[in-house]
VEXTORRO-122567 format. One record per residue (C-alpha): residue in one letter; x, y, z. Coordinates in steps of 0.1 Angstrom, whole numbers, padded with zeros to 4 digits, always signed. Example, Ala and Ser with C-alpha at 12.3 -4.5 7.8 and 13.67 -1.06 7.14 Angstrom:
A+0123-0045+0078/S+0137-0011+0071/
# end
This chain:
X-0144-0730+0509/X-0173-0722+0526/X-0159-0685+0534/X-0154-0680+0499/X-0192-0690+0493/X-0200-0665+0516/X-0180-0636+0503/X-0192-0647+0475/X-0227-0638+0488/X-0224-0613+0498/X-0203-0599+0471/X-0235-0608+0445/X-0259-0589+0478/X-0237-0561+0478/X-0240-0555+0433/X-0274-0559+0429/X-0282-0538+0459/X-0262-0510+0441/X-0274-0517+0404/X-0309-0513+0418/X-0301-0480+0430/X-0284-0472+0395/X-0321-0480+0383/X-0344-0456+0405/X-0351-0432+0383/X-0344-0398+0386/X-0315-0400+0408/X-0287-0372+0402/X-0271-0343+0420/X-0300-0324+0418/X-0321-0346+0439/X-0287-0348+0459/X-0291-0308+0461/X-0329-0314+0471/X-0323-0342+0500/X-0335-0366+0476/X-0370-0353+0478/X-0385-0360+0438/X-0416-0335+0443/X-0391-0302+0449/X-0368-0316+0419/X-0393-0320+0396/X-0410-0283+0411/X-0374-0269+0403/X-0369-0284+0371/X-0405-0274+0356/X-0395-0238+0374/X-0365-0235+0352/X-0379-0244+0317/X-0410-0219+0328/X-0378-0191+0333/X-0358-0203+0303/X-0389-0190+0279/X-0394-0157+0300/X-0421-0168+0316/X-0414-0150+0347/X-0449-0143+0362/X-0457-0182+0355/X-0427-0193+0377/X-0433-0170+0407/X-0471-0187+0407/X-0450-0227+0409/X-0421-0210+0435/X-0454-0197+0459/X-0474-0228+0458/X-0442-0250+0460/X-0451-0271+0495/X-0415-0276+0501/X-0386-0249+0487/X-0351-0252+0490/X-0317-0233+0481/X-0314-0242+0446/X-0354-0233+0445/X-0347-0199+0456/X-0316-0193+0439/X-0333-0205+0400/X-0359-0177+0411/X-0338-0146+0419/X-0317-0160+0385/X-0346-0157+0367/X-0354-0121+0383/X-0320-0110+0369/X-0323-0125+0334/X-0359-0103+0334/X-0338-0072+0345/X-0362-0071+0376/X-0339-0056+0403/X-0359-0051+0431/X-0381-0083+0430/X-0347-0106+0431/X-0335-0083+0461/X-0367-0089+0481/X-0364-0125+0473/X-0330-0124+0483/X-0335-0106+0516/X-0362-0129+0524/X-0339-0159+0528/X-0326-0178+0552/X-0301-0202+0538/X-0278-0185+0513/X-0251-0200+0498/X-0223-0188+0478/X-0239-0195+0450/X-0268-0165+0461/X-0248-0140+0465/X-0229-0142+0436/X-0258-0144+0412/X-0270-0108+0430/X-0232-0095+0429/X-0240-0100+0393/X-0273-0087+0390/X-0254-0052+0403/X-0223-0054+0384/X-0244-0059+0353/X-0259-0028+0357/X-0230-0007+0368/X-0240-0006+0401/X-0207-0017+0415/X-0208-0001+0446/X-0238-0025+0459/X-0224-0051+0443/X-0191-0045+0464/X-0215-0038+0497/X-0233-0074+0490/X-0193-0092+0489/X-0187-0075+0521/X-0215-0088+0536/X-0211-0125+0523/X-0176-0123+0539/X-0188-0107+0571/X-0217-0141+0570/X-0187-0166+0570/X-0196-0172+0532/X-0165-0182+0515/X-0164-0170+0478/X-0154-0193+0452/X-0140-0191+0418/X-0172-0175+0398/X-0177-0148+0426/X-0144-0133+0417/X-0151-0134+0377/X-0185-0123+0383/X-0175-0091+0408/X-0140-0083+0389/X-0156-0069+0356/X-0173-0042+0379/X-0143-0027+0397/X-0141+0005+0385/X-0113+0020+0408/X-0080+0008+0421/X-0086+0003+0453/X-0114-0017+0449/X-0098-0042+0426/X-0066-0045+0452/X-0091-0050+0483/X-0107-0080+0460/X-0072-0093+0451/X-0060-0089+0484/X-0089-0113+0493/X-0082-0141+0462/X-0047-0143+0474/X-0058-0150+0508/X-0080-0180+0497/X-0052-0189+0472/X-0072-0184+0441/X-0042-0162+0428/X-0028-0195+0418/X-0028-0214+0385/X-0056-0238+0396/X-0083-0209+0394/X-0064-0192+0358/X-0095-0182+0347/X-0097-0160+0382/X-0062-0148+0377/X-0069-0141+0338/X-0095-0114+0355/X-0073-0095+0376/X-0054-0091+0347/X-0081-0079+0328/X-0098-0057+0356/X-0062-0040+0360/X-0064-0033+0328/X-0098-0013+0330/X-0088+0005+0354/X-0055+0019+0335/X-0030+0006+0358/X-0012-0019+0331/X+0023-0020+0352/X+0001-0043+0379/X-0011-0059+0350/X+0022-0071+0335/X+0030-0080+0371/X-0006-0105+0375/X+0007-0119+0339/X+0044-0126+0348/X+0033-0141+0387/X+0013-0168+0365/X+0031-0198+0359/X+0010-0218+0329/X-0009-0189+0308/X-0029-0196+0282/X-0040-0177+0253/X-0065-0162+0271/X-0041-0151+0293/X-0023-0136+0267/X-0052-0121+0245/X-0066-0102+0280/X-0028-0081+0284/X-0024-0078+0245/X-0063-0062+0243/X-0055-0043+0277/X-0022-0027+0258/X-0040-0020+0226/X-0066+0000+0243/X-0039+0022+0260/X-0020+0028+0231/X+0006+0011+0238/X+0006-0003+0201/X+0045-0017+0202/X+0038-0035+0234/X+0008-0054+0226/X+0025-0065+0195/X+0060-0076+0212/X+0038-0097+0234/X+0018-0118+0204/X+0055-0121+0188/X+0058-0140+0226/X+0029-0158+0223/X+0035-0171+0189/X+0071-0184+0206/X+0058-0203+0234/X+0036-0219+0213/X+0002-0205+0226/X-0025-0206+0194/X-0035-0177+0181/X-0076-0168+0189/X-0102-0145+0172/X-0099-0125+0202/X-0060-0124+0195/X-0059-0111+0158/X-0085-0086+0166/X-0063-0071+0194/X-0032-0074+0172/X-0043-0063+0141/X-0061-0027+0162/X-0024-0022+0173/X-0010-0025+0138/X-0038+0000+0128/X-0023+0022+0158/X+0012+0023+0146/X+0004+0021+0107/X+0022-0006+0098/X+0014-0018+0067/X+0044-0042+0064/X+0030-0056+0097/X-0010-0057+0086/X+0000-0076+0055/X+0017-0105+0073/X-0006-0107+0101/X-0033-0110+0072/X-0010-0139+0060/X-0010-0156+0091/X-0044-0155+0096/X-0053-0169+0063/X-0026-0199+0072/X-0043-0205+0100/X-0078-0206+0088/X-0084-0175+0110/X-0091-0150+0079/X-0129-0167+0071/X-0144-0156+0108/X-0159-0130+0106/X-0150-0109+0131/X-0110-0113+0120/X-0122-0111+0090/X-0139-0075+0094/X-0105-0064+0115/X-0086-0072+0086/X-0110-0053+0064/X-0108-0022+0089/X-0070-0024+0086/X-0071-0022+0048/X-0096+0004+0054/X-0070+0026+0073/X-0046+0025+0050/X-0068+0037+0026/X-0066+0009+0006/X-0098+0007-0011/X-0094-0024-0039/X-0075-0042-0014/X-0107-0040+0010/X-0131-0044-0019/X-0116-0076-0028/X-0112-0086+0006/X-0148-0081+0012/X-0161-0103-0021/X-0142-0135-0007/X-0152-0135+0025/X-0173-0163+0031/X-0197-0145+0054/X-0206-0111+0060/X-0222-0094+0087/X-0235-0057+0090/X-0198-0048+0106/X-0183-0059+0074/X-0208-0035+0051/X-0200-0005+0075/X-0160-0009+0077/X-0160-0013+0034/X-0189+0019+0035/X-0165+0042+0055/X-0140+0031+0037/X-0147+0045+0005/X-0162+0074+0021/X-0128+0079+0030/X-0115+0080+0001/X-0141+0102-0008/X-0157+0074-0034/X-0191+0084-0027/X-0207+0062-0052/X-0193+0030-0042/X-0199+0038-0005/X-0239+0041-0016/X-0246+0019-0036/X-0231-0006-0012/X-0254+0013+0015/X-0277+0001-0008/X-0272-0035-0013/X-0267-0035+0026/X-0305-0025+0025/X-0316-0055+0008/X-0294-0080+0029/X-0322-0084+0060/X-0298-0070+0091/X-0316-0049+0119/X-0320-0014+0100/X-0307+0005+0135/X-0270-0014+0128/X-0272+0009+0092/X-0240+0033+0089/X-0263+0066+0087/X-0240+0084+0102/X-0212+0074+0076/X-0238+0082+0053/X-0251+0115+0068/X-0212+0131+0066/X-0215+0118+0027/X-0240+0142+0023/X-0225+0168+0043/X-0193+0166+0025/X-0212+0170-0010/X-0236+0200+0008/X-0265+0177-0004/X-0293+0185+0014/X-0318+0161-0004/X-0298+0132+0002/X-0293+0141+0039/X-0333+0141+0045/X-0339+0108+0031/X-0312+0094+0051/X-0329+0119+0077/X-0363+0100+0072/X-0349+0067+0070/X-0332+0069+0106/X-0364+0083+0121/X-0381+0049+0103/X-0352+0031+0119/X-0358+0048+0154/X-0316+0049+0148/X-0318+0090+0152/X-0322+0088+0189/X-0284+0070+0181/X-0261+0094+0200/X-0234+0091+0171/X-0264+0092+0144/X-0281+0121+0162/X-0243+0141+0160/X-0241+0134+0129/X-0278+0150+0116/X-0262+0183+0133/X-0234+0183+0116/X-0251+0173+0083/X-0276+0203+0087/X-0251+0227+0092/X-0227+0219+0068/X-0255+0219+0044/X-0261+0253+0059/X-0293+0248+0073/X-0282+0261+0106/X-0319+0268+0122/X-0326+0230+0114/X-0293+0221+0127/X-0293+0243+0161/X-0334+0223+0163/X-0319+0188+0160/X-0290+0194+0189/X-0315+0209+0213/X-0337+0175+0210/X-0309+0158+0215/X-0317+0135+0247/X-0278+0145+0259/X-0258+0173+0243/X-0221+0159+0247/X-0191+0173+0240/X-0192+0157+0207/X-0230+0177+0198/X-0215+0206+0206/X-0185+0200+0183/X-0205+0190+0157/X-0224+0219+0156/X-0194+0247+0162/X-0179+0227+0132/X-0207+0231+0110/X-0199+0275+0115/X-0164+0268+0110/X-0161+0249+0080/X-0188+0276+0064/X-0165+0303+0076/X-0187+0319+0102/X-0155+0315+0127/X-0169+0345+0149/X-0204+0322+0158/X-0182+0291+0158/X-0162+0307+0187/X-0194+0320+0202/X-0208+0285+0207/X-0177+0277+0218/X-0181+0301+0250/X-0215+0288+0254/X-0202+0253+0258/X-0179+0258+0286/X-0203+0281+0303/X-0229+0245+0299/X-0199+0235+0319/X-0185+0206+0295/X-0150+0198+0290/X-0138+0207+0255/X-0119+0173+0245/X-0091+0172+0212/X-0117+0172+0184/X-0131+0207+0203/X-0097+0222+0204/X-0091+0213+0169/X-0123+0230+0158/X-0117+0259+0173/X-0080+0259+0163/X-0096+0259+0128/X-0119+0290+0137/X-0085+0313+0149/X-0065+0303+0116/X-0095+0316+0094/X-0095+0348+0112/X-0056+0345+0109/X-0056+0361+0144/X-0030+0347+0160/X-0035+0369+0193/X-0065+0346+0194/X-0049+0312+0189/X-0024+0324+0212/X-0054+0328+0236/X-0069+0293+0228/X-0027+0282+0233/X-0031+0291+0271/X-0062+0274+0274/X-0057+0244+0265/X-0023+0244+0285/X-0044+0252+0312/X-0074+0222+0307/X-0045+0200+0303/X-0050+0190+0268/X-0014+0202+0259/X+0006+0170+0256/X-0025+0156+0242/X-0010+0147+0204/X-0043+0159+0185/X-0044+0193+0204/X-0005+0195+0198/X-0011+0190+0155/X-0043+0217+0158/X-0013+0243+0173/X+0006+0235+0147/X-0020+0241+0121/X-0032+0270+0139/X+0006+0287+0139/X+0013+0277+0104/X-0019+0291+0090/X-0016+0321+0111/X+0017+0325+0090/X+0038+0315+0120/X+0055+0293+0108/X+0086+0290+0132/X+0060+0287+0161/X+0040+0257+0142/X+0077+0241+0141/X+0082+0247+0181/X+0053+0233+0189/X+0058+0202+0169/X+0092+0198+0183/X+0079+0200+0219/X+0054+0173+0219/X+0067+0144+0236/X+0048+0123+0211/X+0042+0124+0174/X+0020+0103+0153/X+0009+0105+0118/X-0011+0131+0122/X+0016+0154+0138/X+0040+0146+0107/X+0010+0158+0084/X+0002+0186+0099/X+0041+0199+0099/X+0044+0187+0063/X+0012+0206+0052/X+0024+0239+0073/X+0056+0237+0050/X+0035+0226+0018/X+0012+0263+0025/X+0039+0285+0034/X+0057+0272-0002/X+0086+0258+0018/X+0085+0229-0006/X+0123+0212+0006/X+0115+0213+0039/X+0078+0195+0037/X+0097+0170+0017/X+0122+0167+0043/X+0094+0165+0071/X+0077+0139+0049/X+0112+0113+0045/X+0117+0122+0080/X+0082+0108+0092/X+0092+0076+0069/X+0123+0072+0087/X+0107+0074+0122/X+0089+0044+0113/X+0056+0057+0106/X+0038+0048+0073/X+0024+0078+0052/X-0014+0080+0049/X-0034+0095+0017/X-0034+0132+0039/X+0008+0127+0038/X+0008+0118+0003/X-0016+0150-0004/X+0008+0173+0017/X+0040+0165-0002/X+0018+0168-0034/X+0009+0203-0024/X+0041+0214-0015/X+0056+0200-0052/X+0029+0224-0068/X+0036+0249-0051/X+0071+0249-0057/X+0070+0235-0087/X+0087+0202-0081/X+0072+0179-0112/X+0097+0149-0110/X+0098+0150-0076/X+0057+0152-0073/X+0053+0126-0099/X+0075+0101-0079/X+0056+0101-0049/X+0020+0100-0067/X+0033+0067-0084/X+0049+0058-0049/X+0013+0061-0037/X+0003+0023-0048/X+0032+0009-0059/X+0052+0012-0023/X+0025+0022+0001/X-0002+0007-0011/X-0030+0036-0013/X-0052+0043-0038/X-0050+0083-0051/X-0082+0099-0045/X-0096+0129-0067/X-0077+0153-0043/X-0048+0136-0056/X-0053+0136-0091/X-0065+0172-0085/X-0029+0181-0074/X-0009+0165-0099/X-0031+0184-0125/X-0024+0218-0107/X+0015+0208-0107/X+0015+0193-0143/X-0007+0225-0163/X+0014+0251-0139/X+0043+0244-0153/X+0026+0239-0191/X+0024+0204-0191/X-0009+0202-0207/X-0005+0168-0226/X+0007+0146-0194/X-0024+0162-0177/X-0044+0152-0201/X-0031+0121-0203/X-0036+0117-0164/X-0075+0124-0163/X-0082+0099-0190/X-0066+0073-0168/X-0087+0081-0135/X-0116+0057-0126/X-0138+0088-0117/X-0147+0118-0140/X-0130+0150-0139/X-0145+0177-0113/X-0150+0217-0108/X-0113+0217-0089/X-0097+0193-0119/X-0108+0214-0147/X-0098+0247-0129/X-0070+0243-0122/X-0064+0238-0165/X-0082+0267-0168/X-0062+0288-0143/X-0030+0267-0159/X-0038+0282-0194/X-0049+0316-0179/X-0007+0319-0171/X+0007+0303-0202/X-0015+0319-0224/X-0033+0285-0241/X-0066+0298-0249/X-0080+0273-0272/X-0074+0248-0239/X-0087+0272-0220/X-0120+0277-0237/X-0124+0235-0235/X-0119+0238-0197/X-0142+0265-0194/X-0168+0247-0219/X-0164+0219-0189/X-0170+0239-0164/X-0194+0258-0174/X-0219+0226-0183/X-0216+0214-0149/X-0245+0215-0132/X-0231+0229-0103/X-0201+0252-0095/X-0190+0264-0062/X-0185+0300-0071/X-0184+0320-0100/X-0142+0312-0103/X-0147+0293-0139/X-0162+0325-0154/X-0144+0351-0140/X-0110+0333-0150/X-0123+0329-0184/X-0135+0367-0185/X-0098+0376-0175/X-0081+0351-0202/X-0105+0367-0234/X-0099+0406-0214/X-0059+0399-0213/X-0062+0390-0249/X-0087+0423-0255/X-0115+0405-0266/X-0142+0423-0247/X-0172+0410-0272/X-0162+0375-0254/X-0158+0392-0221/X-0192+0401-0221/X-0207+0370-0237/X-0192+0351-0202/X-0203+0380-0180/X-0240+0378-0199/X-0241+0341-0193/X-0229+0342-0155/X-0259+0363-0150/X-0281+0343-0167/X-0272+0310-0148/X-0274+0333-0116/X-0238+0335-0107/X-0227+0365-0086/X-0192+0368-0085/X-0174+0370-0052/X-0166+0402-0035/X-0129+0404-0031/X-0120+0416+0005/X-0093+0412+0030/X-0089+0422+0063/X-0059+0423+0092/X-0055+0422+0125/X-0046+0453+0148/X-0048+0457+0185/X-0070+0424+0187/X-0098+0440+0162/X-0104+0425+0124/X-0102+0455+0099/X-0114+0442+0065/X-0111+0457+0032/X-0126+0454-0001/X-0117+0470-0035/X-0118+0506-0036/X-0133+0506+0001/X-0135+0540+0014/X-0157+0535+0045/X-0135+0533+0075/X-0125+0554+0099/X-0091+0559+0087/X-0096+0561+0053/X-0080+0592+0039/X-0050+0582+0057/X-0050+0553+0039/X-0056+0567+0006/X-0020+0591+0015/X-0003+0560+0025/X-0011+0543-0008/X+0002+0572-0028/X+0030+0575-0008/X+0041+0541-0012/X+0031+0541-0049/X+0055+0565-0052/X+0084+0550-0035/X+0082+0515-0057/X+0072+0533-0091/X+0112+0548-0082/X+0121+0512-0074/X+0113+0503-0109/X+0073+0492-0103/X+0051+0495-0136/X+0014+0483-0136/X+0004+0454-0149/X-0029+0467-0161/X-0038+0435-0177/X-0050+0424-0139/X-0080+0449-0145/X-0110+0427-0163/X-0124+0459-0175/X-0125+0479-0210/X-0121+0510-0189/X-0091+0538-0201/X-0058+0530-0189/X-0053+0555-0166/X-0089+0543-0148/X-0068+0506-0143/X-0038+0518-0129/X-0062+0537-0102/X-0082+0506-0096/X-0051+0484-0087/X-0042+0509-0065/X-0069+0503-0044/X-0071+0462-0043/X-0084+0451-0011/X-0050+0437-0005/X-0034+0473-0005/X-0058+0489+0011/X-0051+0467+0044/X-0014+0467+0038/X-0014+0506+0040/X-0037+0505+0072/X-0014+0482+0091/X+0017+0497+0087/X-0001+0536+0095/X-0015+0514+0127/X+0012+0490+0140/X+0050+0497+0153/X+0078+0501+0131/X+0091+0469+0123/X+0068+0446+0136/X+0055+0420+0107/X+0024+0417+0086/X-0002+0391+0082/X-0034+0404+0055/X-0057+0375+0046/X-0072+0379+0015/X-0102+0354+0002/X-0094+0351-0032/X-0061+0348-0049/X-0040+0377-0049/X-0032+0393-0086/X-0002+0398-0103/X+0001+0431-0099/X-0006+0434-0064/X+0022+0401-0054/X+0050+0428-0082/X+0037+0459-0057/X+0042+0444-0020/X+0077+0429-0025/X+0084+0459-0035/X+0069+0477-0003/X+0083+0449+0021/X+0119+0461+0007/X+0109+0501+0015/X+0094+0496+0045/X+0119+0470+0054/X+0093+0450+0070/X+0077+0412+0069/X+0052+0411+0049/X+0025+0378+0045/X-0004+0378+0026/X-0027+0344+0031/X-0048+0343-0003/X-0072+0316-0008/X-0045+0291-0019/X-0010+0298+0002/X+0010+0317+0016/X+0031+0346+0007/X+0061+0357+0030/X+0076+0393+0017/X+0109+0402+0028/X+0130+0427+0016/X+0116+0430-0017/X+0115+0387-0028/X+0085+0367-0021/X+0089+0328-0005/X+0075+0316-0033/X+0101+0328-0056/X+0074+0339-0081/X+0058+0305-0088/X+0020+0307-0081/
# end
């Protein structure tokens, strides 16, 4: 009894001793960490609220007159150096101590990694180890992200495995190797981190699926979330943004759609961020209302959001949707430098609208967003497209770096206004500024050989890019294939196609539009079911490709089922160049009611190309009274591109021999200050561009040329030829028209290529405008006495001559 009054004693001692120390105040790990000493605890603490509002110069003052420092002291003060971005302040602290512990070094490992500066960073874990300071768990996250090379990453991983942090204790560790692999490229040791861990989570998961994504490797990264899903991992933000770029990659729309379904099952659709993926997939697709609606029901918006739905209908060249969003976005309060100028700026360059492209211009310089790399590209290529090449060549030598992507935009700017020859310069001036052409380059320059048609040069530009390297590079393989087919080569630009060792969408559109020009209509629709069947979704440029070839051949049912196919099956919303196809295959083949009938139903107002192409329509089938509407259209437009409406008109009332008209549309062409173009074309011969304009008597060769016209006039006239004077737009005597077709620009370079080139050897003229009647009746005539290839590229396709028929079979 007494024993147990005494345990009992001691027992009631023993509590209140410890709920007395429960009570002193203050006592926690921190005044643990400070061997209990209140006045360095309280220093510390007042030193990390002084840090946490930035008051840096404050808390060096209380760290110097601090009587008695420790560790944690020290450490708070080089974190606070790091969170200031003061590099060499937190290394003379550093280097100044004594005691460091792991926790030290790692924040300084950080400090260097941060600022991609990985080599110290590495240097500083070599050192720790070599100090007999073991690493822990954060070292490794914190020195991982700042690998940048192979080896560096397996010397680091070599170390975790040692410790034993490979193992599933420390996932978040292994969750960065896997991530770091993936930096570095090397996804095989990748997979190989993943499968070695034994409980993933989806972090785990979302790391290899982002890491697969980023490589292209599109199929993989979506078989993996289909694994995810079955072990029974929850989907993330992180997740659906990683999944739904892959479905993006492989065009999927099938796969967009349902991965839209489960995120809105999941509650995942109303973040944001998955929010604005799903928007950028719609986006892709070119599947404008779907975005638009997408965009009104989501419950919060961010300045992502506005830029993905603002591209979006640039891309689908709905300018007026995609600014008067810009201009809601305006009034919503986000930082002005997040604005999409430079969606905004190639807006203006694709209408050449100079005023709008200085106000944007101004606004970005208000912004301070035109010192933007991708905003300061995109003022070059605005200026140049606009023409305004002095202001444009000004802008890319301020440019604080002139990239690879400058320099494109600028050679772009010459190529797309047909100056090819100072495209091409700029092009040598690049690589002697010693920068690496990348795909967009090649594909530039591509352009500039098939507007010369000078396929000794793209042949040239061929080499080279086998030679940088770029050749299995899928967007340098469609520009070759572009290049040929424009170039009339045709059977190269299907070579090269069939010897990439991968084809994407883009690949499939540029075969089906090499087809669609050289008015091989069953074989770019072949191409085009093909590309379906592979497993890739069309796009609106597919779509647009298949239209073309229809109207060239003249395949209405055909063309007509895949515009309806358009939004019924693929889900994309026709564009104008749509509309403006079907209107050029409908009126070609006199179906001016359905056309009609088609431009009342568009959501945007008819344009210059729309109401040509019923003008140009009527011009064959002889529908004047159509013709003259059209031509009222045009003509009240306050801008055209060229004079094209009024010299088609002029023709029409000259065919029909009324001249008083003819010279009514000539009088008002001059008064509106319309000059008409100069028709020329030119050929290639030993590597030197010969060009030719009507009646052209100035080169060299000339009255060789004039014998080799007669000549051949000659030879067809016993072939059966007859002039077709109602070509000549002017009330000159007969005789004087049959002398003027003669000499077409056309002709003229015909006749100098075959007195300059081997017997045999094919033809390729380029011509700017469309070739005439008369002209297309005389070549397949010549092809069939000179028994040679003939192709003329006029301004809207291609025409193969071969003994005496034409590959378009007389439908253009």
């Amino acid at each position: 009894m007494k024993l147990h009054c005494v345990c009992s004693r001691r027992t009631l001692a023993a509590s209140l001793q410890q709920l007395r120390f429960l009570q002193t105040p203050r006592i926690d790990a921190r005044i643990i960490k400070t061997g209990f000493n209140t006045d360095t605890c309280r220093s510390n603490f007042i030193l990390e609220d002084f840090l946490r509002r930035g008051q840096v110069s404050a808390a060096r003052k209380l760290y110097d007159e601090m009587p008695h420092k420790n560790t944690v002291s020290t450490n708070t003060m080089i974190s606070g150096y790091v969170k200031s971005g003061e590099v060499s302040s937190a290394r003379d602290l550093f280097d100044a101590m004594v005691d460091r512990t792991v926790v030290t070094w790692t924040i300084l490992m950080g400090l260097y990694a941060g600022n991609n500066r990985f080599d110290e960073a590495f240097e500083l874990f070599r050192q720790m180890c070599r100090s007999c300071t073991l690493p822990d768990h954060v070292t490794f996250a914190t020195l991982l992200p700042g690998c940048d090379g192979a080896v560096a990453v397996a010397q680091v991983h070599a170390f975790a495995v040692k410790l034993g942090f490979d193992r599933n204790p420390f996932l978040t560790v292994c969750n960065v190797f896997v991530k770091s692999y993936c930096e570095i490229g090397r996804r095989d040791l990748a997979r190989v981190m993943f499968e070695q861990i034994t409980e993933k989570d989806s972090v785990t998961f979302n790391t290899l699926i982002t890491g697969y994504e980023k490589d292209g490797l599109y199929i993989e990264a979506v078989r993996l979330f289909v694994e995810m899903q079955q072990l029974g991992h929850k989907p993330s933000d992180f997740t659906f943004s990683g999944v739904l770029k892959a479905v993006v990659g492989l065009h999927d729309y099938v796969l967009g759609q349902q991965l839209h379904g489960l995120a809105v099952s999941t509650g995942f659709s109303r973040d944001v961020a998955v929010g604005n993926q799903i928007l950028d997939f719609y986006s892709k697709h070119d599947c404008v209302v779907e975005t638009r609606k997408l965009f009104n029901e989501m419950p919060e918006l961010d300045f992502v959001s506005y830029n993905v739905v603002i591209s979006g209908y640039s891309q689908a060249e709905q300018y007026e949707e995609s600014l008067g969003l810009f201009r809601e976005m305006q009034s919503m309060g986000f930082d002005r430098r997040n604005y999409p100028f430079a969606t905004v700026l190639s807006i203006a360059a694709n209408l050449s609208s100079l005023h709008m492209g200085r106000q944007v211009h101004c606004q970005a310089i208000v912004a301070t967003a035109d010192s933007i790399p991708h905003v300061g590209n995109s003022l070059v290529d605005m200026y140049a497209k606009c023409e305004m090449f002095e202001e444009a060549e000004l802008i890319f030598e301020s440019l604080s770096q002139q990239s690879t992507v400058s320099w494109t935009a600028l050679i772009s700017g010459y190529v797309q206004k047909g100056l090819h020859g100072d495209g091409l310069k700029l092009f040598t001036k690049m690589r002697g500024a010693n920068l690496r052409a990348d795909q967009s380059t090649f594909a530039t320059v591509l352009r500039a050989s098939a507007g010369f048609a000078s396929l000794s040069l793209g042949r040239q530009l061929h080499g080279f890019i086998i030679r940088s390297g770029n050749s299995e590079n899928v967007f340098s393989g469609s520009g070759l294939v572009d290049m040929y087919a424009k170039c009339g080569s045709i059977k190269d630009a299907v070579q090269v196609f069939q010897e990439m060792p991968d084809r994407n969408g883009v690949s499939w559109n540029a075969l089906i539009s090499a087809y669609a020009d050289n008015g091989d209509g069953e074989a770019a629709i072949d191409a085009f079911e093909k590309m379906i069947h592979s497993g890739l979704q069309p796009d609106s440029v597919s779509i647009l490709s298949v239209l073309t070839a229809c109207s060239h051949s003249g395949f209405v049912e055909q063309g007509t089922e895949y515009f309806e196919a358009m939004s019924r099956v693929y889900g994309i919303t026709p564009g104008r160049k749509h509309y403006a196809c079907m209107m050029d295959l409908l009126c070609r083949n006199g179906r001016f009611e359905e056309a009609e009938k088609l431009m009342e139903e568009m959501l945007f107002e008819p344009d210059e190309i729309m109401w040509s192409s019923v003008l140009n329509a009527c011009r064959i089938h002889k529908n004047q009274s159509l013709a003259e509407r059209a031509a009222e259209k045009l003509f009240s437009m306050e801008k055209l591109r060229d004079a094209a409406a009024y010299v088609s008109m002029s023709n029409i009332y000259a065919t029909a021999g009324e001249w008083e008209n003819v010279s009514l549309v000539k009088k008002a062409m001059r008064e509106r200050g319309i000059k008409k173009v100069t028709a020329s074309s030119w050929v290639e011969v030993n590597h030197k561009i010969h060009d030719f304009s009507s009646n052209d008597q100035r080169h060299l060769r000339g009255d060789e040329i004039v014998r080799k016209i007669d000549e051949l006039t000659a030879e067809i006239e016993r072939l059966g030829y007859k002039p077709d004077t109602s070509c000549v737009g002017q009330d000159v005597d007969e005789q004087m028209k049959i002398e003027s077709l003669k000499f077409h620009s056309e002709r003229l370079a015909v006749a100098f290529a075959l007195i300059s080139t081997p017997e045999g050897s094919p033809i390729l003229v380029m011509k700017n405008l469309r070739a005439c009647r008369d002209c297309h009746a005389a070549i397949k005539l010549i092809s069939k006495v000179v028994k040679r290839e003939i192709t003329i590229r006029d301004s809207r396709r291609f025409h193969h001559f071969r003994d005496g028929l034409c590959s378009c079979g007389d439908y253009w």
